[in-house]
N, C-alpha and C positions, 0 to 999 in steps of 0.2 A: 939788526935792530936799529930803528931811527934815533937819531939825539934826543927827542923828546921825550920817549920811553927812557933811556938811560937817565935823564935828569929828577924822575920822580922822586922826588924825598921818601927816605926810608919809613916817615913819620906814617907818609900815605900810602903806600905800600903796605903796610901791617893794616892799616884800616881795609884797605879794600880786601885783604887775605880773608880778615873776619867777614867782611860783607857777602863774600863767595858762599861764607858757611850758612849765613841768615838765608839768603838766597836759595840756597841749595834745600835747604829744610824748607821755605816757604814752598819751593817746587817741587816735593815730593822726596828727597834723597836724603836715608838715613845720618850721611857721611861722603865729606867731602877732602879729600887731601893734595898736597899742591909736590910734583918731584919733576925732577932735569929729565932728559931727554935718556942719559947713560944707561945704554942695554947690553953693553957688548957681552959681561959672564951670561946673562943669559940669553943671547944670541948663539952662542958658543952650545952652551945644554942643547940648544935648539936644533944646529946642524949635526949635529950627534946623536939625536933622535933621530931623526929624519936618513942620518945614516945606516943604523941598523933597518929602516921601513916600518916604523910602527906607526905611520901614518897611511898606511895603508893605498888605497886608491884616493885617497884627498890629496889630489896632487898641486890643490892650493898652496897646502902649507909648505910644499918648495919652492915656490913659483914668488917672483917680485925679488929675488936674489936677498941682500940685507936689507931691504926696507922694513924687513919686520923690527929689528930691533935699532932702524934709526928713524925715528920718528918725524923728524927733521925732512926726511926724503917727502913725507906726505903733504907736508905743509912747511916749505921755505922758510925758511927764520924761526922755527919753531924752538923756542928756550925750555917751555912747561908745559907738565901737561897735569890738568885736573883730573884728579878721576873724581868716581862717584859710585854709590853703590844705593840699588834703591831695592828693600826687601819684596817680594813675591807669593809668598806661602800663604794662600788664602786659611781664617778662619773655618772653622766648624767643619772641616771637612774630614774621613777617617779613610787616608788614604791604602794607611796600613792594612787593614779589611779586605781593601781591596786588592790586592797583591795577594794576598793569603785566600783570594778564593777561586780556585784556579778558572770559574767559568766564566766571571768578569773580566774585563780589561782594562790592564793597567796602563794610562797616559803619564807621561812624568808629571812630575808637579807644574813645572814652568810652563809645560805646554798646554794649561787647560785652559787659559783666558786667550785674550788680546793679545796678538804677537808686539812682543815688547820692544821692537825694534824700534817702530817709528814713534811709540809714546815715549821712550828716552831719550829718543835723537828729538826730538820737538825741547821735550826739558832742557835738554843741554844748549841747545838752537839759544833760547830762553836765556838760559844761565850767559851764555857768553857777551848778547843784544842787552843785559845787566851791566855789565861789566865794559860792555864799550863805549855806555853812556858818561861814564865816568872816565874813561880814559880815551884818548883821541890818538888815531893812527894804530888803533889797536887790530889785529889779525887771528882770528881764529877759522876752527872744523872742528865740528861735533863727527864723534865716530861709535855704533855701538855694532858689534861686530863686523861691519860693515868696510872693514880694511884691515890689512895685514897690518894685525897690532899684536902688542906681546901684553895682555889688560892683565895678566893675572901680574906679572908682573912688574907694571906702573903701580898698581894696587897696591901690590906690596913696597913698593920703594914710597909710593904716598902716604903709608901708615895707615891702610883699612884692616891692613890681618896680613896674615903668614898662608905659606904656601903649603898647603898638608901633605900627607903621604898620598893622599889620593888625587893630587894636583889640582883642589881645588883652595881656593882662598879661603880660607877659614877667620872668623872674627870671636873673639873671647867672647863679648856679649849679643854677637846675634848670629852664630854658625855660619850657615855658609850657604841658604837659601836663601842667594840675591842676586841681582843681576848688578852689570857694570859696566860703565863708559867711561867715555875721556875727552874731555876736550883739548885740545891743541893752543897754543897760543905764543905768539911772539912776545907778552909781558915777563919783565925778570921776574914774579912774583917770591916772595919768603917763601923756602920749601916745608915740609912736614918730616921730621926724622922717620926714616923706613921702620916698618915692622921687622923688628931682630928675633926678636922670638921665638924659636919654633916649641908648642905647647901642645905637640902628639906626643912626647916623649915617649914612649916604650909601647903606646898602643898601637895595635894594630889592626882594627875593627875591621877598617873598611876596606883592607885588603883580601882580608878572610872574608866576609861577606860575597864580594864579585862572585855573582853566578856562573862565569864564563872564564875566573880566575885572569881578569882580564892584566891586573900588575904582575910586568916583570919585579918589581921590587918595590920599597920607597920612595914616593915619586915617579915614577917610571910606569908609565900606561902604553900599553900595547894595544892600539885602537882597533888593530884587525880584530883583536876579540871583545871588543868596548859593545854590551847590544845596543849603547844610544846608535856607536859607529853601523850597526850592522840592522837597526830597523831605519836608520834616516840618512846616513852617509852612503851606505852600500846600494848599488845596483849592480842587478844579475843574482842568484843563487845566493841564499845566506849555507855558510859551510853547514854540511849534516853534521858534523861533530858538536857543535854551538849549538845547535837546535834546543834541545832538550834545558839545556840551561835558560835559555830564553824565558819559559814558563809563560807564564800570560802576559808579558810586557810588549805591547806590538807598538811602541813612542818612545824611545829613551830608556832610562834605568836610572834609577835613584839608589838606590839601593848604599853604596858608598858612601850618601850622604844622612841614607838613612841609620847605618849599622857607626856614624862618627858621635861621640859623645857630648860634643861641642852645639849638638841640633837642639839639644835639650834647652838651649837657651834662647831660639830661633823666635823673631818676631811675626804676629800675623800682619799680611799689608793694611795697610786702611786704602788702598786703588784698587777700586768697584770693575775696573779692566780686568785682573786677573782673578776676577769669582770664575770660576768653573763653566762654561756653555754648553747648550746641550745636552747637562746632567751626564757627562762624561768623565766624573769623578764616580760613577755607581753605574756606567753601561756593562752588560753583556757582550760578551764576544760574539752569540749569535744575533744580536741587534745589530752590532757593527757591521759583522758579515755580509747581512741583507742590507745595504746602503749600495744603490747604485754610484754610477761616475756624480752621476748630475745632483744627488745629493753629498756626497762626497764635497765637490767643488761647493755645495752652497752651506753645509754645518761648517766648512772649516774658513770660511770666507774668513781675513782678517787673523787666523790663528797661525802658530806655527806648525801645527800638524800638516798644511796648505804643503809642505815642503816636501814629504816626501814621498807624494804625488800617488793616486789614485792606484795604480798595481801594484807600489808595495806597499803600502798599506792592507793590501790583498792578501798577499805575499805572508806578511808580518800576521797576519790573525792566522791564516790558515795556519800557520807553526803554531803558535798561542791553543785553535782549535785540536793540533794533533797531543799537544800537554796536557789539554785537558781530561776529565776523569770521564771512562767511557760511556757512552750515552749515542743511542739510536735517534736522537736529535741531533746530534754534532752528526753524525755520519750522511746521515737525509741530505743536510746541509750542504757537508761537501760535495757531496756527488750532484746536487744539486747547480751547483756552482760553478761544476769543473766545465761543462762546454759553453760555457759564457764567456772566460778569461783565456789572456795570453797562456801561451806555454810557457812563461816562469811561472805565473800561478799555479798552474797545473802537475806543475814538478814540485810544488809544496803542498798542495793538498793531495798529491798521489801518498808522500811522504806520512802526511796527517791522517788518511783514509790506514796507509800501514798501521802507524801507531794506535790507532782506535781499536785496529783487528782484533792487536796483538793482544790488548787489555782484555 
């Protein structure tokens, strides 16, 4: 940290804390809090999971040794780090409906707009070119998932919320359908007292919920059975045993956030980026189905479904198609489909073509 930095009066220091928070709301972000770099207990959780393998084939999350919980490694002289949390849950929309009808297709919530990567890294970009106008010799990086970071983490040592049983950040007054970043920064800034908290007490909603029984315990997610892990993370074969729990979810899973009691408080966004595209909060799975590559590549331009690339997405319906309730339309379908695709496609809607028989 340069001399000029450590000379700022504590006086201005507190003002520009608050100016972060004016900033951060004029930019979009429900909440802004300010914590040290300090990861090592949960660096420690970290290699401990990653020990028993419940990160399955994301062999990211081993990868970069402890950069994950020393923040410092990403960005030199790094003292703080802001986070930020900016809500996503589009208005008017009934997602629940569509989960419960098994011929629709269910996209997680976060994935139906605008992939939210580059619109929070731009804010944050933002927030920090704020902040250096006021302060000189100032050093930052905007990061939104975009680095081995530990954000649920910062989060919670920032004072946005507590860490639930279902390892997501939970907030008293706006649950836990939000996204999250951090900026990086060499200023000593005032920190925010961590969220101490934990306010699951004895519930246990969204454990029992997991279709795929995906928690080993409290806290503790076993991603091999995660279906966000296993429609968007996984390539090659989704296990036959998971199948059936899948249901019509061919993007993620919500469901943990849906069956937590804290959602009940959850805000709708006011960013026109994450309204739903494509009317893909209400598609059928036989609409999906019939989407060649080249529409594929062109609905999902800009989205994060873009991610988990045209065969599984394939892949991901034809299971979705085998859950569903039988119908000589779904079967037309598959057989229709099957000499057009790879042979992992093919190994899932042979499996679907089964399951249709059997009904």
């Amino acid at each position: 940290m340069s001399d000029e930095l450590q000379l700022i009066p504590p006086a201005v220091m507190a003002r520009l804390r608050q100016q972060l928070t004016d900033w951060g709301n004029e930019l979009g972000f429900q909440q802004v809090g300010v914590t040290n770099i300090e990861l090592n207990e949960h660096g420690e959780r970290l290699q401990e999971w990653l020990k028993q393998g419940y990160h399955g084939s994301m062999h990211y999350m081993a990868d970069h040794g402890d950069m994950r919980w020393k923040p410092d490694a990403l960005l030199p002289g790094t003292l703080r780090v802001i986070s930020v949390r900016m809500d996503y849950l589009a208005p008017h929309i009934d997602l629940i409906s569509q989960l419960r009808n098994p011929d629709r297709a269910y996209v997680s919530r976060y994935a139906l707009g605008r992939d939210y990567h580059k619109l929070i890294r731009k804010r944050l970009t933002l927030l920090g070119q704020k902040l250096a106008t006021e302060v000189e010799q100032l050093g930052f990086r905007a990061f939104v998932d975009s680095a081995p970071i530990l954000e649920r983490a910062l989060a919670n040592k920032a004072g946005l919320g507590w860490i639930g049983k279902n390892t997501m950040l939970i907030n008293r007054q706006a649950g836990s359908y939000f996204f999250l970043g951090e900026l990086l920064t060499n200023l000593p800034l005032p920190m925010d007292a961590p969220y101490q908290q934990d306010h699951c007490g004895r519930c246990t909603a969204c454990l029992e919920i997991c279709p795929t029984q995906a928690f080993v315990g409290p806290h503790i997610l076993d991603a091999r059975r995660c279906i966000s892990y296993l429609t968007i993370e996984l390539d090659g074969p989704i296990p036959v045993e998971l199948r059936k729990g899948m249901g019509n979810r061919i993007f993620g899973c919500d469901d943990c956030q849906i069956g937590c009691p804290w959602n009940r408080f959850s805000k709708p966004t006011t960013e026109t980026d994450f309204t739903p595209r494509h009317q893909l909060d209400k598609a059928t799975l036989l609409e999906l189905f019939q989407w060649d590559e080249n529409t594929f590549l062109k609905k999902t331009e800009g989205m994060p479904i873009r991610r988990t690339g045209y065969e599984n997405w394939q892949r991901n319906i034809a299971v979705a198609l085998g859950n569903a309730p039988a119908s000589l339309d779904v079967v037309a379908a598959l057989e229709n489909k099957r000499p057009q695709v790879s042979a992992l496609v093919q190994q899932h809607i042979d499996w679907a073509l089964a399951q249709q028989q059997a009904r």
